[in-house]
C-alpha positions in Angstrom: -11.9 12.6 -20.0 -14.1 16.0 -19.2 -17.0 13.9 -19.1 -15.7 11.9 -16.5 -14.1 14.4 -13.8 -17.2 13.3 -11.4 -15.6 9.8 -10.9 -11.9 10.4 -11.7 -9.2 13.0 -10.7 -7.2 13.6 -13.4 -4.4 16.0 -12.5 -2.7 18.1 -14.8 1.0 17.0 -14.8 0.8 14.4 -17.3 3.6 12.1 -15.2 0.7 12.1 -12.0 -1.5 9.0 -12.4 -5.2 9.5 -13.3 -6.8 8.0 -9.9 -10.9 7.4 -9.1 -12.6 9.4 -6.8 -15.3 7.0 -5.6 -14.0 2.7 -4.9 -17.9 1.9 -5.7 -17.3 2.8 -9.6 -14.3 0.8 -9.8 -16.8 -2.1 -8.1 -19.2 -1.1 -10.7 -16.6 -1.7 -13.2 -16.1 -5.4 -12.2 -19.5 -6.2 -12.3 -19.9 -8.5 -15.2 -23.7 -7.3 -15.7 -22.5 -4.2 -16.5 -22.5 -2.8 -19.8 -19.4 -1.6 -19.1 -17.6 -4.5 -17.3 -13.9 -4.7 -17.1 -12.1 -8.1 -17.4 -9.7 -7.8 -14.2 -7.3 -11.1 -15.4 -7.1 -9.8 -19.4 -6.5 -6.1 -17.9 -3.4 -7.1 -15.7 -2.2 -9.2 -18.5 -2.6 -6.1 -21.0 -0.5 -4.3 -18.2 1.9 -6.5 -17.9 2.3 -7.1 -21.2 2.7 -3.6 -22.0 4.9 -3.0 -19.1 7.0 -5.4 -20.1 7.5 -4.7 -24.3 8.0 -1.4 -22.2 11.1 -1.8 -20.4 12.6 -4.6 -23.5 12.4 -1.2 -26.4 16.3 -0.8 -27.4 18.2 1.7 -25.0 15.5 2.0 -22.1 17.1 -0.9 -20.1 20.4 -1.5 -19.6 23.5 -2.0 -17.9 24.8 1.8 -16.2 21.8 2.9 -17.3 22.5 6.6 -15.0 26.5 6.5 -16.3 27.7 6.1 -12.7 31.4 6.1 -12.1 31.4 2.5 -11.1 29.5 -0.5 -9.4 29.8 0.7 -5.9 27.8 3.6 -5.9 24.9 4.2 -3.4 21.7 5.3 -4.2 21.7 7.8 -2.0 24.9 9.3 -3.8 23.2 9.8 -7.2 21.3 13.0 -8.3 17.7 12.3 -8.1 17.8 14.3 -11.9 20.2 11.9 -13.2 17.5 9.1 -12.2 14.5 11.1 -13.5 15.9 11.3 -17.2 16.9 8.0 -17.4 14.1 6.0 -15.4 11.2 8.9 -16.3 8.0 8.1 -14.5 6.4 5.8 -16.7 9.2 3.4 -17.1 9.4 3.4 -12.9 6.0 2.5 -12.8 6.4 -0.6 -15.2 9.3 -1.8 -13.1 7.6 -1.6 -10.2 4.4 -3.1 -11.3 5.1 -5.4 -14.4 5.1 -8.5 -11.4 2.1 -7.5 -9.8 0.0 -7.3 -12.6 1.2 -10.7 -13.8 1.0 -12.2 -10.8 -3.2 -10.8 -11.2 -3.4 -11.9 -14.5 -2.8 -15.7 -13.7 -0.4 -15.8 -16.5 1.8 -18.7 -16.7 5.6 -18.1 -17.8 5.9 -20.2 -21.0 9.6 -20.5 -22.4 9.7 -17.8 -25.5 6.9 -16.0 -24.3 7.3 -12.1 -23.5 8.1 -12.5 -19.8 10.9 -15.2 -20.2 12.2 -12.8 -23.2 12.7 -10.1 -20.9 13.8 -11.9 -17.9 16.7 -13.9 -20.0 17.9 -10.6 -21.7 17.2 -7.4 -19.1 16.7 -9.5 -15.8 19.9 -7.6 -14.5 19.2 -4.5 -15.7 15.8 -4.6 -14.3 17.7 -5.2 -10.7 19.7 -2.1 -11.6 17.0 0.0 -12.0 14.6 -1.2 -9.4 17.9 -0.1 -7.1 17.7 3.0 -8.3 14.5 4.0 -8.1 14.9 2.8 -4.7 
């Protein structure tokens, strides 16, 4: 990404997103004249997509995920570590953002398809962890 530090900040720590410096290249980007035009719908459904084979991989979802003592335990009350190793960055972000780049990509939720897949097996477990990450 050297090549493209004039239009991007990409910070070292690997769990900080890459953002873009200037809003006119991403407008650039979603020009469809040019050359290097990004489709917006098939992005958000590659993202969602992702996100969502993401959190359905065996182990990364499920129920206790942070070994609590029981059902009743606040938030507040866990050790911010204890949430980091088992919702790292990468995995917050896809539970926070699966909906919002389906929701972008138009997609329709077909029975069978990826999305109802995960919401019939890991729906809960996705309310977990979206309550501990807060």
């Amino acid at each position: 990404l050297d090549p493209l530090y004039s239009v991007f900040n990409v910070p070292n720590d690997e769990n900080t997103p890459t953002r873009l410096l200037h809003l006119s290249f991403r407008e650039f980007l979603k020009e469809r004249k040019s050359l290097f035009w990004i489709d917006k719908r098939g992005t958000h459904k590659k993202l969602a997509t992702r996100c969502l084979e993401l959190m359905s991989e065996p182990d990364v979802l499920h129920e206790n995920m942070c070994n609590l003592s029981g059902p009743g335990v606040s938030a507040s009350e866990i050790d911010k570590g204890i949430i980091a190793r088992s919702l790292p960055p990468i995995l917050q972000y896809a539970c926070c953002y699966w909906v919002g780049h389906l929701t972008h990509s138009k997609q329709a939720i077909i029975d069978g398809d990826t999305t109802h897949v995960f919401l019939t097996n890991h729906l809960l477990h996705w309310i977990e962890a979206m309550s501990l990450i807060g």
